[in-house]
N, C-alpha and C positions, 0 to 999 in steps of 0.2 A: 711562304704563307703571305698571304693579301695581308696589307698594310690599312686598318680601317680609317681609312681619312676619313670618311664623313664623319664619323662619329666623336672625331677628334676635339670639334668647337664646341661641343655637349661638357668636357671636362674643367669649360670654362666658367661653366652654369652654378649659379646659385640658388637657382629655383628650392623654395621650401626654406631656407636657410634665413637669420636671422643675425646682423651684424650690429653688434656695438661698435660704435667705433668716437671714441672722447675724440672732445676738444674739436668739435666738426662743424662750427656756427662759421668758419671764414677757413681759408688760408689751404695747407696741406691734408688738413682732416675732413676738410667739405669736399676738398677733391677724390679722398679716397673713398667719402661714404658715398658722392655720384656715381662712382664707378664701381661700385659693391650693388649699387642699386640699379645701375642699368643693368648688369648681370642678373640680375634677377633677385636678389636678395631684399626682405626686408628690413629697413637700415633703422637702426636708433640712433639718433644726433645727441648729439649732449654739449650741452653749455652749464656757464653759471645761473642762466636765466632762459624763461620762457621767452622774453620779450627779442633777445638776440639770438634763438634758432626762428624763430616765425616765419624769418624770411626765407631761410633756405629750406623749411620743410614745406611753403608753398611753394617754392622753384619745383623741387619733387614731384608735390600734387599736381603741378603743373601739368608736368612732363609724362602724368600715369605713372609714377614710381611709390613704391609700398616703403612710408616712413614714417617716424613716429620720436617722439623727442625725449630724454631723460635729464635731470634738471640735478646738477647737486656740484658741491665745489668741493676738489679732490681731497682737499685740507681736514672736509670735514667726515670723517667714517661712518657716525651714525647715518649722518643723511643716504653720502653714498648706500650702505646697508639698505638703508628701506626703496632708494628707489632700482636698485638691481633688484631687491623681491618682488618687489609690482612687474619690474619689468617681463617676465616671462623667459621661458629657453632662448640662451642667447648660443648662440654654434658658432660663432667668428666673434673676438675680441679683436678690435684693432686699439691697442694705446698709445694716442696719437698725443696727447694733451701735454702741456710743459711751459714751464719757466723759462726766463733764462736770465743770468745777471753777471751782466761786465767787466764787471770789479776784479780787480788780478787777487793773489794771493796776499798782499800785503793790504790792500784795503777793504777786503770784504772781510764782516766780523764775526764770530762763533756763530751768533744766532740765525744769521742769515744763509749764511753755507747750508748748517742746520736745516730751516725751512724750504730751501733752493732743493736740497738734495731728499728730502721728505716728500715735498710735491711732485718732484722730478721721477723719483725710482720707488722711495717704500711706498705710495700710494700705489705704485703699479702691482707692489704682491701683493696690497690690500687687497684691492678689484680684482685681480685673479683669484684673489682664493675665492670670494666669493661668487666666480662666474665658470671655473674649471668644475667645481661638483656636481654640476646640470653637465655639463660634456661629457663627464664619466659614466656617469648616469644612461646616456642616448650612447655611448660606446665612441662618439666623432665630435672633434672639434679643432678651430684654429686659433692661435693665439700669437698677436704679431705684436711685437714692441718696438716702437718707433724709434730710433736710435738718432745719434748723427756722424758724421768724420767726426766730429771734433773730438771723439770717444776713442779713437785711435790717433790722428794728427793735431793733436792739441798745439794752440800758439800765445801767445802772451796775453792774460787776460782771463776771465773765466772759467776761473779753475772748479769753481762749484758743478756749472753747465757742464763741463769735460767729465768732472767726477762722475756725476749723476747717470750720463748717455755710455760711458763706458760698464756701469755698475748695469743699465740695461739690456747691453749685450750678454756679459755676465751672466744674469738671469735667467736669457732664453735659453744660452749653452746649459745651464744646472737643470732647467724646468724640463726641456728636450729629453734630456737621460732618465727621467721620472716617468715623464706622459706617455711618451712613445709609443709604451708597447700597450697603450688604451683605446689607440686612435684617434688620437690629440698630438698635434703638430704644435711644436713653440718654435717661431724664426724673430727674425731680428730685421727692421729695414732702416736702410742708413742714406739719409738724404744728404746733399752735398749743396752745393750754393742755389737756393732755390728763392726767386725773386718774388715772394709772399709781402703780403703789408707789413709787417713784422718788420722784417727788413729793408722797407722803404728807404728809410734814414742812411743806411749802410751801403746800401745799392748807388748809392749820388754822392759818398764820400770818395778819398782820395785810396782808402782800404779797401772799399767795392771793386773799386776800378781793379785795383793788381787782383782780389780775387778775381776776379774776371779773367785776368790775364794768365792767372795761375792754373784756372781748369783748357784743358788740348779741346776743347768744345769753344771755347773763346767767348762766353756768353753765361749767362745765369738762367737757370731753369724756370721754365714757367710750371706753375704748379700741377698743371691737369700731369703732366710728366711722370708724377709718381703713382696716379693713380695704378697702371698697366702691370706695375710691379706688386704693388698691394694686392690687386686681385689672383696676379698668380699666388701667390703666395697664401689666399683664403681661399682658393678652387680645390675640387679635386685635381685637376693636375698637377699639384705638386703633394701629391700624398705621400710619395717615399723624401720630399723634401723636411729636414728636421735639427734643429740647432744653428741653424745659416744663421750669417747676417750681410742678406743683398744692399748692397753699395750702393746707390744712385747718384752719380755723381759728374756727369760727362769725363770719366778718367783722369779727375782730381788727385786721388790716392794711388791712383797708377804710376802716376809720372814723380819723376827723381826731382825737375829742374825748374823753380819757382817762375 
């Protein structure tokens, strides 16, 4: 039987589709909502504010890309609530948004773990639940939760951030065995040393450097890098894909020897 190639690039289209994707005003979440949006998709940005999406929903407009901003800070539910209702059928969740705090176990304190891991993981089944009942509803949907290694190779320090990114993965494996058979995909994507502003600081220390040395790629990710993995992961081509959690990492987690 003929092998339909042309029709192959079409599975990567998101034409009609409509992507949330948090925490998308800078860094790994701007990069994946560009590349939802060049796909065809129209993207919702979301920040804490109006004033800090402005700039990357006119790069968009720029560019002829169909996007639109949602405004609310994870912490708070009601808000989040009302502006997923405005917002309209959303068919792609990407939960990209997150904390993170350095503090090892011994010096970070109840409440803060607490709130690190509130912001980090339970706001993420906040905003799913209320974004999965319009995907059931339409029969299709994808839901990606942005993980990271540290979730699986945790190292001295930030035990809250390891908590919260592993309890992510967690989620999409539970959510997967639920959604499935709706036509609702839950995956997991798991970034690895990625040279974001965030990381600025870290990237020019003497810990940058050995991570550097530590990933077989010998370099730090520049962030367009995850886009390509995001979008598989909200196309149709990966429809029988469900429960994953894809790695990005230039073979960080692969290798035995620091």
């Amino acid at each position: 039987m003929p092998c339909p190639v042309s029709i192959f690039p079409d599975l990567f289209r998101l034409n009609g589709r409509t992507a949330l994707v948090t925490g998308s005003a800078r860094g790994l979440g701007w990069e994946i909502a560009r590349g939802l949006a060049q796909a065809g998709a129209k993207v919702l940005l979301h920040g804490r504010s109006a004033e800090r999406l402005a700039p990357p929903l006119a790069a968009l407009a720029e560019a002829g890309l169909a996007a639109d901003a949602v405004t609310f800070d994870m912490a708070d539910r009601p808000a989040m609530a009302a502006a997923i209702g405005k917002a309209g059928p959303i068919d792609v969740l990407v939960h990209n948004v997150g904390e993170r705090d350095r503090r090892s176990f011994a010096d970070i304190d109840h409440d803060s773990f607490a709130r690190l891991v509130d912001v980090d993981l339970i706001a993420a089944h906040a905003l799913t639940k209320l974004v999965v009942p319009g995907m059931l509803e339409r029969g299709w949907g994808r839901v990606i939760l942005v993980t990271s290694i540290v979730g699986e190779l945790a190292g001295h320090g930030g035990t809250s951030y390891a908590t919260a990114k592993g309890g992510l993965a967690a989620f999409a494996r539970a959510l997967a065995t639920e959604l499935g058979a709706r036509g609702i995909t839950v995956n997991a994507l798991s970034p690895g040393f990625f040279a974001t502003e965030t990381n600025a600081q870290l990237i020019a220390s003497p810990a940058g450097e050995r991570q550097r040395l530590r990933c077989p790629a010998k370099r730090w990710a520049e962030p367009h890098e995850i886009a390509g993995a995001a979008l598989f992961l909200a196309s149709p081509a990966a429809s029988y894909v469900n429960g994953h959690t894809l790695t990005v990492d230039g073979g960080v987690s692969a290798s035995y020897i620091a």
